[in-house]
TIBAMI-153788 format. One line per 4 residues: number of its first residue (from 0); their letters; for each residue y, x, z of C-alpha. Coordinates in nm, 3 decimals, padded with zeros to 5 digits, always signed. Each point is the difference from the previous one (the first is absolute). Layout:
# residues N
NUM	a	Y X Z  ...
//
This chain:
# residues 530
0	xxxx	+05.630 +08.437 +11.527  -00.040 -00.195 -00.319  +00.219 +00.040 -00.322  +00.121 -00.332 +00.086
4	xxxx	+00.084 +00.101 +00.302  +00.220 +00.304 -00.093  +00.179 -00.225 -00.274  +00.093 -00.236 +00.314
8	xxxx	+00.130 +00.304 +00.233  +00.172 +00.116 -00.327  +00.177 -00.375 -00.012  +00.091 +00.004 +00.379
12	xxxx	+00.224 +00.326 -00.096  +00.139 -00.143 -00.315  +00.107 -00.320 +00.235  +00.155 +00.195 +00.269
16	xxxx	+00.165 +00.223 -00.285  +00.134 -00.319 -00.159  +00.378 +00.050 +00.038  +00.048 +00.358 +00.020
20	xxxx	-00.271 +00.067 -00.274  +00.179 -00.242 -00.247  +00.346 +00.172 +00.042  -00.151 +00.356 -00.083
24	xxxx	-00.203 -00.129 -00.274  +00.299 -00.121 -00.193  +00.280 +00.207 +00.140  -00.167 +00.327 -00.166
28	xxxx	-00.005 -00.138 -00.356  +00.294 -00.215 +00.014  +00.176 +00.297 +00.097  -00.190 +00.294 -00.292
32	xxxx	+00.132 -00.294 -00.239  +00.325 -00.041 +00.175  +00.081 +00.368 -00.036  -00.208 +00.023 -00.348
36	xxxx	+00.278 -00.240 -00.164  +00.277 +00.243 +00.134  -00.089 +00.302 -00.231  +00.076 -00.111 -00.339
40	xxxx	+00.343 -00.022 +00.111  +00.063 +00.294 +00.187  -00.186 +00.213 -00.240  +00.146 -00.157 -00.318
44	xxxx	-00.077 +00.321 -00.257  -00.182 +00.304 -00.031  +00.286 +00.222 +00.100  +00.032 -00.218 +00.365
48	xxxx	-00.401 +00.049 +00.006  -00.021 +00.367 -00.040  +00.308 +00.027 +00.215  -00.226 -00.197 +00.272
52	xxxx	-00.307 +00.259 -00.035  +00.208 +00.314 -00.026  +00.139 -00.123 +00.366  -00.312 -00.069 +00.132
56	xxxx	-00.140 +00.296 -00.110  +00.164 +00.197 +00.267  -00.212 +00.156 +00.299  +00.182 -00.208 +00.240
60	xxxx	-00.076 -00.308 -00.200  -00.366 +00.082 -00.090  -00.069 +00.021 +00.390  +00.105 -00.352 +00.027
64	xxxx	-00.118 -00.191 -00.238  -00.247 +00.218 -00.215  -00.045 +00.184 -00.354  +00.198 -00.101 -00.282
68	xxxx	-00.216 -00.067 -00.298  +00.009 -00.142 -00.356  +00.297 +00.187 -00.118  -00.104 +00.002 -00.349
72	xxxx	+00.018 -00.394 -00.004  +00.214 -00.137 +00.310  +00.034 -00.356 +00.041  +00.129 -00.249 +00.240
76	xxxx	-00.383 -00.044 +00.140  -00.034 +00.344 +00.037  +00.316 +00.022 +00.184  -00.100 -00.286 +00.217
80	xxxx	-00.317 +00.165 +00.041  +00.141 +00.305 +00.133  +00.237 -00.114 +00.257  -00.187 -00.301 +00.114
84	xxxx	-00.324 +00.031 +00.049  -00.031 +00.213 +00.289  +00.268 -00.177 +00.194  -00.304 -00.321 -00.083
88	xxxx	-00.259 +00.218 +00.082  +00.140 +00.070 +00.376  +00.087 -00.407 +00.007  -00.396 -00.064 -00.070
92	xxxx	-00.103 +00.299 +00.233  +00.179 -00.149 +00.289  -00.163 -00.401 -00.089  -00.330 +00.139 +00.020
96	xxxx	+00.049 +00.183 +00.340  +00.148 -00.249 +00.147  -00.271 -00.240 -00.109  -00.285 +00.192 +00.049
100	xxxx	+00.108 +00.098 +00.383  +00.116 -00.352 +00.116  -00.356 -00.136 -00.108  -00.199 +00.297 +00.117
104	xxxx	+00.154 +00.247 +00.316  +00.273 -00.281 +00.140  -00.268 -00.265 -00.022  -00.222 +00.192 +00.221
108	xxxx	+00.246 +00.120 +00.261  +00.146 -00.351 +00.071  -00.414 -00.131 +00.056  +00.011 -00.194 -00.350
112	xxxx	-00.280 +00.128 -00.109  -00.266 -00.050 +00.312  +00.071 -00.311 -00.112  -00.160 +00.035 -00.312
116	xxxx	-00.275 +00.239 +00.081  -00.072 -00.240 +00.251  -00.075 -00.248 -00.315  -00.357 +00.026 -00.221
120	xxxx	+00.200 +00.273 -00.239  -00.066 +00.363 -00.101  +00.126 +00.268 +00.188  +00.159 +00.144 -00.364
124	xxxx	+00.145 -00.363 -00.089  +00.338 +00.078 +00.123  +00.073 +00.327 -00.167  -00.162 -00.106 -00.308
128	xxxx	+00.190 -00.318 -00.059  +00.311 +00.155 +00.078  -00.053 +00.282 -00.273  -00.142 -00.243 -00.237
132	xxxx	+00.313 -00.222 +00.073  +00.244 +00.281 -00.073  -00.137 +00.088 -00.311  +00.031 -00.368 -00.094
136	xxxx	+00.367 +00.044 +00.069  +00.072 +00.337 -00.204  -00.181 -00.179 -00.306  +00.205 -00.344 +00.023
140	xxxx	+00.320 +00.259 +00.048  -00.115 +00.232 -00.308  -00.079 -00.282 -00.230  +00.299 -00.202 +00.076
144	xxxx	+00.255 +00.288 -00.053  -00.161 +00.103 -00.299  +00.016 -00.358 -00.166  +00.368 +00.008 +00.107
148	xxxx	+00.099 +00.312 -00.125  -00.193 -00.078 -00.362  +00.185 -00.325 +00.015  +00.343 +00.159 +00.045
152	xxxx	-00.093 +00.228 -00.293  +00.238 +00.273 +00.108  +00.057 +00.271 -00.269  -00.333 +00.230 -00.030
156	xxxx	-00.226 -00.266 +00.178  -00.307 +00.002 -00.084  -00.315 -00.227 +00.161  -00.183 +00.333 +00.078
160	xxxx	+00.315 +00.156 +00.155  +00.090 -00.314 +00.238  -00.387 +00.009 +00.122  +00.003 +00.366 +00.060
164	xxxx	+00.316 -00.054 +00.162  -00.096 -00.311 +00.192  -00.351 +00.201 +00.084  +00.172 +00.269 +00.129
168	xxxx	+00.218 -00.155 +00.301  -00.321 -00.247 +00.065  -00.280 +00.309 +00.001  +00.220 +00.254 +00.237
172	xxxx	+00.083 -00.328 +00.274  -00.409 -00.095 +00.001  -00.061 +00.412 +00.060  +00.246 -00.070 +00.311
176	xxxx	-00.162 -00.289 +00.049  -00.347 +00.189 +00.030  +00.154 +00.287 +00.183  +00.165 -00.255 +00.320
180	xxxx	-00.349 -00.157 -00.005  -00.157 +00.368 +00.087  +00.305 +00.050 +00.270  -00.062 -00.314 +00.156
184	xxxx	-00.342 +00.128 +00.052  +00.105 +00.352 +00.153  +00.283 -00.094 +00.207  -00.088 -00.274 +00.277
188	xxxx	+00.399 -00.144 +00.010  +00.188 -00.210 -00.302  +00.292 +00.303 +00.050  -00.217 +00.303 -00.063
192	xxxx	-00.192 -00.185 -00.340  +00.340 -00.067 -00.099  +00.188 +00.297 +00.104  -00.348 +00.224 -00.220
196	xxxx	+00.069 -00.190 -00.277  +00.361 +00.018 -00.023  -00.053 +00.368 +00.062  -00.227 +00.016 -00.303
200	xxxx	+00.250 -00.141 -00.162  +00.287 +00.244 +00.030  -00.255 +00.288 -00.071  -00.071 -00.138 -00.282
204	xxxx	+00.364 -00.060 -00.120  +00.087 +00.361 +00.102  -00.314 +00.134 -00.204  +00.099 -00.177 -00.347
208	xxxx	+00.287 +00.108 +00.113  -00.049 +00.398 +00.017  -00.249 -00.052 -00.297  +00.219 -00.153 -00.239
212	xxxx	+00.277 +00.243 +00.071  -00.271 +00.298 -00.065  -00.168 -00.171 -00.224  -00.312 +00.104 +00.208
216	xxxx	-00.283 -00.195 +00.108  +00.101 -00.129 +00.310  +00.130 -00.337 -00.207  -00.378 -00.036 -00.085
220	xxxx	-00.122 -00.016 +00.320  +00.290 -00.224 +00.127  -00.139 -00.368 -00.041  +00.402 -00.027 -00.113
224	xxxx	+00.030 +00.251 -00.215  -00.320 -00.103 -00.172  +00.141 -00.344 -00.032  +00.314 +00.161 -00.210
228	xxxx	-00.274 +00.156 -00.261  -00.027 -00.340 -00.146  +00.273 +00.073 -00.235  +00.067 -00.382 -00.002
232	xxxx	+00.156 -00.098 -00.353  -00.067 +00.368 -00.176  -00.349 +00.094 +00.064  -00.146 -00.302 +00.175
236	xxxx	-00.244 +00.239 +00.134  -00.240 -00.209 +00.212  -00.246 +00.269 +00.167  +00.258 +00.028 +00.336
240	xxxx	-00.011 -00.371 +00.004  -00.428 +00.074 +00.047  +00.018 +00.293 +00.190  +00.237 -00.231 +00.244
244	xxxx	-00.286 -00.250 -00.001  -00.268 +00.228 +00.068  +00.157 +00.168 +00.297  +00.105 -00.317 +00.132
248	xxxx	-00.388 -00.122 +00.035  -00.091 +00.321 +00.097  +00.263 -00.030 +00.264  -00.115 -00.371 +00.094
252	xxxx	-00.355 +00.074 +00.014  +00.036 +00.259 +00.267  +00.236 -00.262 +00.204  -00.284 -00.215 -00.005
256	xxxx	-00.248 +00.253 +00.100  +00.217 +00.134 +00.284  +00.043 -00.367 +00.091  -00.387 -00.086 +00.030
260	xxxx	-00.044 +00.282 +00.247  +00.276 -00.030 +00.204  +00.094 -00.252 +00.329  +00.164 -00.280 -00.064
264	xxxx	+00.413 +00.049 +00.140  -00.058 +00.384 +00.011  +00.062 +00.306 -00.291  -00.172 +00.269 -00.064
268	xxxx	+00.279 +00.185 +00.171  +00.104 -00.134 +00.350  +00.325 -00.046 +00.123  +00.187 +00.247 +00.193
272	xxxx	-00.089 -00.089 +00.393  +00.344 -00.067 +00.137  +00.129 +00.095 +00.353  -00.164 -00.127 +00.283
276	xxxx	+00.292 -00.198 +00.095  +00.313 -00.064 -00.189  +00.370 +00.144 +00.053  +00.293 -00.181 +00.158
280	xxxx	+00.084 +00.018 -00.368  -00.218 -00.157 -00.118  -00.074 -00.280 +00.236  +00.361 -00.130 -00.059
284	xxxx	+00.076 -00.246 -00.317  +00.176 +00.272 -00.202  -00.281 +00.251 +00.060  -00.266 -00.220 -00.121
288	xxxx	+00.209 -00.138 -00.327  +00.069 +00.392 -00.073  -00.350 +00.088 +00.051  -00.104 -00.255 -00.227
292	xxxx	+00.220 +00.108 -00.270  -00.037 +00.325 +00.058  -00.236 +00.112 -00.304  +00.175 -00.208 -00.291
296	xxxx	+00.381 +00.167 +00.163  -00.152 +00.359 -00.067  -00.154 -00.123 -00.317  +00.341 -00.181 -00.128
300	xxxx	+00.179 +00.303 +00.088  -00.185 +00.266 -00.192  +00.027 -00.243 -00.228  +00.392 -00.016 -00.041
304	xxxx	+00.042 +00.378 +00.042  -00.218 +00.004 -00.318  +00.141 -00.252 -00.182  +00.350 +00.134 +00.028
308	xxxx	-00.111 +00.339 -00.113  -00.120 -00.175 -00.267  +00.335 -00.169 -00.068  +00.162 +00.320 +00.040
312	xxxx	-00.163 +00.186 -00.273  +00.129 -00.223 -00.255  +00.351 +00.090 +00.059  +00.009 +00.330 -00.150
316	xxxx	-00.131 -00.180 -00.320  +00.234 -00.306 -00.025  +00.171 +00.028 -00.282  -00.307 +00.042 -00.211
320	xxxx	-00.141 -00.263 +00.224  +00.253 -00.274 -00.038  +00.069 +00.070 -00.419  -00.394 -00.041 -00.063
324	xxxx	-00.006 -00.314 +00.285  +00.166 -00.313 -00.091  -00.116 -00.217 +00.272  +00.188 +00.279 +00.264
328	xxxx	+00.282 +00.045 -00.215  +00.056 -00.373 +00.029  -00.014 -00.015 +00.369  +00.211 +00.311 +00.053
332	xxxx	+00.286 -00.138 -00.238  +00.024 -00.289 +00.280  +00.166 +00.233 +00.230  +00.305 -00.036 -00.090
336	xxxx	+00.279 +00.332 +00.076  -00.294 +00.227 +00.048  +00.159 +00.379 -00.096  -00.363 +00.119 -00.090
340	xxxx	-00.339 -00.137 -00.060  -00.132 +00.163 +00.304  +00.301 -00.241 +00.189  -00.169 -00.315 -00.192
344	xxxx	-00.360 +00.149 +00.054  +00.029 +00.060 +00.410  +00.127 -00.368 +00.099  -00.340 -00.154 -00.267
348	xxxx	-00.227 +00.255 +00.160  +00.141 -00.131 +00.362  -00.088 -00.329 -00.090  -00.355 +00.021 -00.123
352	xxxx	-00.088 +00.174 +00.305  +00.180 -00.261 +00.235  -00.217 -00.172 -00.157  -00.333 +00.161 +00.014
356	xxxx	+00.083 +00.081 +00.324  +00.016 -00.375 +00.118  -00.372 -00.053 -00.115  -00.128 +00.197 +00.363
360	xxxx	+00.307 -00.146 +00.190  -00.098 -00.348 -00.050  -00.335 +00.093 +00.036  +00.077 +00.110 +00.392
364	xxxx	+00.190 -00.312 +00.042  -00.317 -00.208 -00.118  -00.248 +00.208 +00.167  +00.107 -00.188 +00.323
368	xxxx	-00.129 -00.291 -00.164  -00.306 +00.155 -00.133  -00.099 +00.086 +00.299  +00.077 -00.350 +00.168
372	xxxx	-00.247 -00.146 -00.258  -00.254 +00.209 +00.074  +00.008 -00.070 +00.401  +00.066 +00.282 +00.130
376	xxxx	+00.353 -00.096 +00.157  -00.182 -00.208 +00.242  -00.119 +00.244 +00.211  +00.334 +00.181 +00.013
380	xxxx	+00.204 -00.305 +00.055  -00.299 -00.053 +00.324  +00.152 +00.297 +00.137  +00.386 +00.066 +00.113
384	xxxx	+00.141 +00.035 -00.330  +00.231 -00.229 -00.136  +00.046 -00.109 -00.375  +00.363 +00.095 -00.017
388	xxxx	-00.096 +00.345 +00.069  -00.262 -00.037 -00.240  +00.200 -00.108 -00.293  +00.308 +00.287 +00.086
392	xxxx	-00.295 +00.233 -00.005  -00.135 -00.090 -00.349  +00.367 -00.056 -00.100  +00.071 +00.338 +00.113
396	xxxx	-00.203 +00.197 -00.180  +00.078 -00.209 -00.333  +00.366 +00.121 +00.052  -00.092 +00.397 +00.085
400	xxxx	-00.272 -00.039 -00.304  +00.335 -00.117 -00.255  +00.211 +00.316 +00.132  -00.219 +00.242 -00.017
404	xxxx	-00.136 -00.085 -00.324  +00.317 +00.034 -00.131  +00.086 +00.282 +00.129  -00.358 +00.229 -00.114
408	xxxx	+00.095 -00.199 -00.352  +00.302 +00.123 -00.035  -00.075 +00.346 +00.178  -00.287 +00.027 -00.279
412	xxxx	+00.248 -00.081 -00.263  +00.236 +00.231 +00.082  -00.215 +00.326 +00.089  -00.165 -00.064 -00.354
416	xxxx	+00.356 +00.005 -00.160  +00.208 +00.215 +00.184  -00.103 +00.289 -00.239  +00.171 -00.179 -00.245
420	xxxx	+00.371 +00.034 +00.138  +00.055 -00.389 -00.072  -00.051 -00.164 +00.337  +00.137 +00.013 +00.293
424	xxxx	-00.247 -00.086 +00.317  +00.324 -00.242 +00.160  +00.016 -00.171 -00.366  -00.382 -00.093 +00.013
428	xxxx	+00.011 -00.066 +00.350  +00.245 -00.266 -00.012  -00.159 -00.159 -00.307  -00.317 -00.021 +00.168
432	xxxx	+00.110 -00.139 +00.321  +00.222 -00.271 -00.109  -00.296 -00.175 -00.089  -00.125 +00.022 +00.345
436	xxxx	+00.164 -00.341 +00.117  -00.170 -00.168 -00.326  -00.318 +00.108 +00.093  +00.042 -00.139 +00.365
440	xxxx	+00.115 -00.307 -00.130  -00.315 -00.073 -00.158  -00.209 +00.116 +00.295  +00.227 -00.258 +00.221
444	xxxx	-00.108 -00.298 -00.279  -00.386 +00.131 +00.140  +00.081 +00.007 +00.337  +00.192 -00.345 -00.016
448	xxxx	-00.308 -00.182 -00.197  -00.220 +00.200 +00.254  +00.170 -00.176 +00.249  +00.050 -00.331 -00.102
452	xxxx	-00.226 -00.049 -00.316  -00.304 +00.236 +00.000  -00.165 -00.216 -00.292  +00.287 +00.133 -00.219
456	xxxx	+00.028 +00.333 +00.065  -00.096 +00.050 -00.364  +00.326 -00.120 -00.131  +00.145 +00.335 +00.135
460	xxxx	-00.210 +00.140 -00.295  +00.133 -00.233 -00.213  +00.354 +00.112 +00.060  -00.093 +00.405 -00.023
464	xxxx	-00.133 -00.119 -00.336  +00.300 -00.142 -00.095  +00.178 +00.260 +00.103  -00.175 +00.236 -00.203
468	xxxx	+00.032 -00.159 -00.299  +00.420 -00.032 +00.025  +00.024 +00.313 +00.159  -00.240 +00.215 -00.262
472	xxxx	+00.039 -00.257 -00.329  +00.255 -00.155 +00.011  +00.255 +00.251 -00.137  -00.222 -00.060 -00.294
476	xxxx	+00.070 -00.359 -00.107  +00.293 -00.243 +00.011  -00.073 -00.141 +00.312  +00.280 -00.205 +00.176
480	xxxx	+00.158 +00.190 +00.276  -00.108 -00.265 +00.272  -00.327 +00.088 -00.040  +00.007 +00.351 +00.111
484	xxxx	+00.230 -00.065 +00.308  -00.294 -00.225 +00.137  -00.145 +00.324 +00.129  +00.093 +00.183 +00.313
488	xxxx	+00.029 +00.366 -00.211  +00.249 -00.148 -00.283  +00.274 +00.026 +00.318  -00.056 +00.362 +00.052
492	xxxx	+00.251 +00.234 -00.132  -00.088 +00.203 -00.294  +00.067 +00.326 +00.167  +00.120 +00.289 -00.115
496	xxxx	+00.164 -00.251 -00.317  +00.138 -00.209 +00.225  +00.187 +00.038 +00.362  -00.150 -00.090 +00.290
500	xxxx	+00.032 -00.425 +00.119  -00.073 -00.055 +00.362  +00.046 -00.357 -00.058  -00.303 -00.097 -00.135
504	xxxx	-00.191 +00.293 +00.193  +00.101 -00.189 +00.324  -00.091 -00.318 -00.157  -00.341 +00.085 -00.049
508	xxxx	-00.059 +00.155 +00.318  +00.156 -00.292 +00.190  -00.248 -00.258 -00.198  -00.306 +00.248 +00.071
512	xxxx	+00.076 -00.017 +00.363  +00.058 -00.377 -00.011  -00.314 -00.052 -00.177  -00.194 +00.234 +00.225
516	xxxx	+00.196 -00.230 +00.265  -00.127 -00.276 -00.139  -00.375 +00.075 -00.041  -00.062 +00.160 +00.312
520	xxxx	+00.157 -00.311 +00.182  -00.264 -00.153 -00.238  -00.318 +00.224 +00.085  +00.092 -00.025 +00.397
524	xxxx	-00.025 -00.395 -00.021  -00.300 -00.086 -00.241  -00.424 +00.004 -00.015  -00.046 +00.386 -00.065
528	xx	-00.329 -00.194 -00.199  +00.250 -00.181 -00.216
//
C-alpha cells in the first residue's frame, strides 16, 4: 500500500472518530485549564502551599497520587502538578485504549475489516494508521494544554514546565495506545485486548504505587510512575517524556510484527473453547445478558473493593488532609451539622462513588443497544425469546451491578478504616447506599432513551456529566441552588449529617420504574435497527 494510501485509511478513522474524538480533544485541556485557574485561590500563600505538600507527603497520600517534590520552591504549578497530573494521565490512558481497540480488535470481530482486506490495501494498513492516528491525538492534546496552561500563567508557570507537563499525560496515553495495539494482536476478542490492557493498567498504578512509597525502583519500571519523574514545573526533566516515546515504538513495532504473521480475526492466543452446548442458564435472556457482562462485573468489582480501600486510608490522616486541602475543606464545610469531619467526609466519599459507580451501570443498560447495532439480536429474537425478557435481563443486571458496587465500596472503605476507631460499618453503609436510587435513576434515563430514542442515548452522558460537576464542584463556587437539584443525587440525604428522607428515595425509585416502564414499552414496539 502506498503512502497515499495509508494517509487515506488514516482519514477514514479520523471521520468515523469525528464526534467522540472532538469531545476528548478539548475536554482534556479545557479541563487541566479549568482546574489550573482554581489553585491560585486555594493556595493563596506559602504557608497554605507547604501546608498542601506536608499533607501529601504522607504514605497514604504518596500511593495515590505520587512523590511530593519541589519543597524548596513550592508554587501553585507545582501543586497543580502534583495532584493533577496523574488523575490526566489515567484520563489519556483510557482515550487511547479505547481508541486503539475499537479500530483494531472490535473492528475485526464484527467482519469490518474483511471488508477492507478485501480492498487493494496492506495487510499492516490498519494497525498502522490507527497508531499513527493516536499519536496525532496525544500531540494535538499535549500542545493544546500546554498553550492553555502558559496562557493562564498560573503562579510558577513556566513554557518548559506546561510542555513537560502537557508531554507527560500525552506520552504515557500513546504507550497505552501502543500496548492495546499489541493486545489486540494476542487476544482474538475486543473483551480480552481490552480487559489486557486495563490489566496493564492497574499493575502499573499499583507498581508506582509500591515504588513511590519505597522509594524503590518499581516507579521506574511503571510506565506511570515514570510519567511522575517529569517533575513538571520544578525540574522539567524531559528524559521520561523520551523513554515513554521509545517504549511506546518499541511496543508498536512488535504489534505490527505480530500482526503481519498472524490470521486475520484470530490472536496469537485463542479463545477458551466453550461447552459443547450451553446451560439452561444460559440459553435464557438473563443468562446471556449476564454472560455478556460477566468480565467487566468482576473487573468493576475489584475495582470498587480497591478504590474504597483507597478511600479508607485517608481517614486516619484527615485532619492533616483537610488543613493542607482547600478544595476538600470547601466541600466538607457544605455539610452542614456534621459532629466530625469524618461525618462530612463519609456522605462526599458516598457520593463520588455513586457516581463512579454509575459509569459500568449505564454501561450494562447500553450494552443492550450495543449489541442491537452490531446484529447480533437478530438471531436471538429468530428464536423463542422475547424482547421484554431481553430488556429485564440487561436491566437486571444494571440494578445488581449498582448494589453491589456499593456495597464492596463501602465494605473497602470501611475495612481500610476500621483500625482507626472513627467509623462505624452501619454509618458507611447507609451513606453509601442512599445513593443507590440516584444511580438507578440514571440507568432508567438509559433504559428509557434505549427504548424510545436509541440515537440519544448519549444525552444520559450528558446528564452524569452534569452531575459530576454539581455534585463534585459545585460546593466550590456560588452557584444558584437550582442548578444542583437538576441532578438525581442532590435529593439524596447527606447521611450520617442528615436523617434519613424516604420521600425523595421513593420518588426516585418510582420515576426509575416508570421510565424503565416507559422504554421497555418503547423497545417491545419499534425497528430493533432503529
Amino acid at each position: 500500500m502506498t503512502t497515499a494510501g495509508y494517509a487515506r485509511y488514516s482519514r477514514f478513522i479520523i471521520r468515523r472518530e469525528r464526534v467522540v474524538g472532538l469531545i476528548w480533544l478539548l475536554a482534556m485541556p479545557l479541563a487541566a485549564f479549568g482546574l489550573a485557574s482554581l489553585y491560585p485561590g486555594l493556595l493563596p500563600t506559602p504557608e497554605s502551599l507547604l501546608s498542601m505538600a506536608s499533607t501529601m507527603n504522607t504514605p497514604a497520600m504518596v500511593a495515590m497520587m505520587g512523590p511530593v517534590y519541589g519543597l524548596d520552591s513550592l508554587t501553585p504549578a507545582i501543586a497543580m502538578s502534583q495532584e493533577c497530573l496523574i488523575w490526566f494521565a489515567i484520563a489519556s490512558i483510557l482515550m487511547n485504549i479505547f481508541f486503539v481497540n475499537r479500530h483494531t480488535r472490535v473492528d475485526e470481530e464484527l467482519g469490518r475489516h474483511e471488508m477492507f482486506a478485501a480492498l487493494p490495501v496492506g495487510r499492516l494498513a490498519g494497525g498502522a494508521s490507527v497508531i499513527v492516528d493516536a499519536l496525532v491525538m496525544d500531540v494535538v492534546i499535549t500542545i493544546l494544554t500546554a498553550l492553555l496552561l502558559i496562557a493562564l500563567d498560573v503562579g510558577g508557570t513556566t513554557a518548559a514546565g506546561a510542555f513537560a507537563y502537557a508531554s507527560s499525560i500525552g506520552a504515557q496515553g500513546f504507550l497505552f495506545a501502543a500496548v492495546t495495539l499489541l493486545t489486540a494482536q494476542l487476544f482474538s476478542t475486543a473483551h480480552g485486548s481490552m480487559g489486557a490492557a486495563f490489566a496493564f493498567m492497574g499493575i502499573s498504578y499499583i507498581m508506582r504505587a509500591s515504588g513511590d512509597v519505597s522509594g524503590g525502583a518499581l516507579s521506574l519500571i511503571s510506565p506511570m510512575g515514570l510519567g511522575l519523574k517529569v517533575q513538571a514545573f520544578y525540574a522539567n526533566a524531559f528524559w521520561p517524556i523520551a523513554a515513554l516515546i521509545a517504549e511506546a515504538v518499541a511496543v508498536a513495532a512488535l504489534a505490527l510484527v505480530v500482526n503481519a504473521r498472524r490470521d486475520v480475526g484470530s490472536g496469537v492466543f485463542p479463545a477458551r473453547k466453550g461447552r459443547d452446548s450451553a446451560s439452561r442458564f444460559l440459553q435464557s435472556p438473563l443468562g446471556l445478558a449476564w454472560r455478556l457482562s460477566r468480565g467487566t462485573f468482576i473487573a468493576w468489582a475489584v475495582a470498587f473493593l480497591t478504590l474504597g480501600a483507597m478511600y479508607g486510608a485517608v481517614l486516619g490522616e484527615l485532619d492533616s488532609f483537610v488543613e493542607g486541602n482547600d478544595v476538600i475543606r470547601r466541600m466538607l464545610e457544605g455539610q452542614l451539622g456534621a459532629k466530625s469531619l469524618v461525618d462530612a467526609y463519609i456522605p462526599l466519599l458516598g457520593c463520588v462513588m455513586a457516581l463512579i459507580a454509575s459509569i459500568p451501570v449505564v454501561n450494562t443498560v447500553n450494552r443492550l443497544r450495543a449489541e442491537e447495532r452490531r446484529g447480533r439480536l437478530e438471531q436471538v429474537y429468530a428464536r423463542a425469546a422475547s424482547r421484554r425478557a431481553m430488556f429485564a435481563g440487561f436491566a437486571a443486571i444494571a440494578a445488581a451491578e449498582a448494589v453491589v458496587f456499593t456495597f464492596l465500596s463501602a465494605f473497602g472503605l470501611y475495612v481500610s478504616a476500621s483500625g482507626t476507631g472513627l467509623v462505624s460499618l452501619g454509618a458507611i453503609m447507609g451513606a453509601s447506599f442512599a445513593y443507590v436510587p440516584a444511580i438507578l435513576t440514571l440507568a432508567a434515563v438509559a433504559a428509557m432513551l434505549v427504548g424510545i430514542a436509541p440515537r440519544l442515548t448519549a444525552l444520559t452522558w450528558a446528564l452524569f456529566g452534569y452531575s459530576f460537576i454539581m455534585m463534585y464542584f459545585g460546593r466550590l463556587f456560588d452557584m444558584p441552588t437550582v442548578l444542583p437539584r437538576l441532578s438525581p443525587f442532590s435529593a439524596v440525604p447527606q447521611l450520617p449529617v442528615e436523617a434519613f428522607r424516604a420521600v425523595p428515595i421513593a420518588v426516585m425509585c418510582g420515576l426509575s420504574a416508570l421510565m424503565c416502564g416507559v422504554g421497555l414499552a418503547g423497545y417491545r414496539e419499534r425497528d430493533t435497527r432503529y
